[in-house]
C-alpha positions in Angstrom: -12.3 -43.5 -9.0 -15.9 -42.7 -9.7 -16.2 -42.6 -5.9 -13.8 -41.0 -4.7 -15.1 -38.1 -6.6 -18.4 -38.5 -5.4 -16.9 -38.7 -1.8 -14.5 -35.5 -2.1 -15.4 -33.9 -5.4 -18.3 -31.0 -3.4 -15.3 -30.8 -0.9 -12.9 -29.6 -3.6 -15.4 -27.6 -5.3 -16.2 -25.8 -1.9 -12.9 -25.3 -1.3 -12.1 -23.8 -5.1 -15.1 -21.8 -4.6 -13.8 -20.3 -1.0 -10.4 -19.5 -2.2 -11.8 -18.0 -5.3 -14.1 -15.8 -3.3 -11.5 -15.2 -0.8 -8.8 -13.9 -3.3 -11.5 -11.3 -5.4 -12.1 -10.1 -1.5 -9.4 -9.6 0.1 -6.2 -10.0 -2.1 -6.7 -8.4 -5.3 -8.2 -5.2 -3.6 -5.4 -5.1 -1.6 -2.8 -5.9 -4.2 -4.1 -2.5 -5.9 -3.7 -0.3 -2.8 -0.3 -1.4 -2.6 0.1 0.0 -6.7 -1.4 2.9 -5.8 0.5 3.8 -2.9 3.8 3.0 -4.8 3.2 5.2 -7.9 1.8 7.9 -5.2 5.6 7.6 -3.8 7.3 7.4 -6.9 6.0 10.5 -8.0 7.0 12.6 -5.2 9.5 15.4 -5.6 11.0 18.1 -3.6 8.4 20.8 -3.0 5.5 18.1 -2.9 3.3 18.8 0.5 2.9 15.7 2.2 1.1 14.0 5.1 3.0 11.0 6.9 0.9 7.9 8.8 1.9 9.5 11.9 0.1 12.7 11.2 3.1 15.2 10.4 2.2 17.4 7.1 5.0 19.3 5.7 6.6 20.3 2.6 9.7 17.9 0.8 12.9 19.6 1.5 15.5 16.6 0.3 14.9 13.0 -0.8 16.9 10.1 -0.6 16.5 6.4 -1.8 15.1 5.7 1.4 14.4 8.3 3.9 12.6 12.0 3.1 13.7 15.2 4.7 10.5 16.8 5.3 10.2 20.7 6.4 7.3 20.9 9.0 8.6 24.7 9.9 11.0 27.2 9.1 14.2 25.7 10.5 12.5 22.2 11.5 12.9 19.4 9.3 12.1 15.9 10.1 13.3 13.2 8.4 11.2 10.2 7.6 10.4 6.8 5.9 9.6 7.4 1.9 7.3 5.2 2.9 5.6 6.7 5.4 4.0 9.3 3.5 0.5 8.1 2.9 -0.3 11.3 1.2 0.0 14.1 -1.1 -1.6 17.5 -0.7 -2.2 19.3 -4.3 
């Protein structure tokens, strides 16, 4: 037993020490984004100017579970992904 831990003990330590490092990177900042962005959309409400991911600002004219009505113009609305409103103008 002794030596098998000598063999492949540094291996699993690397490897521990990798996935550790790899998850404080690139998961966990990622993981908060996410938060972010879905308190950002759970907060919108009619009124609320808004910029989608495809460029397109406008002001929130109806919402719906899943899709926004959003009024780029007078007498153009678009309607969009909830999700595709990456942000809020104050």
């Amino acid at each position: 037993m002794n030596e098998l831990f000598s063999k492949y003990g540094g291996m699993a330590i690397t490897f521990a020490i990798w996935a550790a490092v790899f998850y404080f990177l690139l998961i966990l900042p990622n993981k908060k984004k996410q938060k972010k962005h879905q308190e950002m959309l759970n907060s919108l409400k009619e009124g609320a100017e808004v910029i989608t991911s495809g460029g397109i600002k406008g002001t929130v004219s109806n919402m719906g579970s899943e899709f926004l009505t959003i009024r780029i113009d007078k007498g153009v609305n678009v309607q969009v992904l909830r999700s595709s409103v990456t942000r809020v103008l104050k």
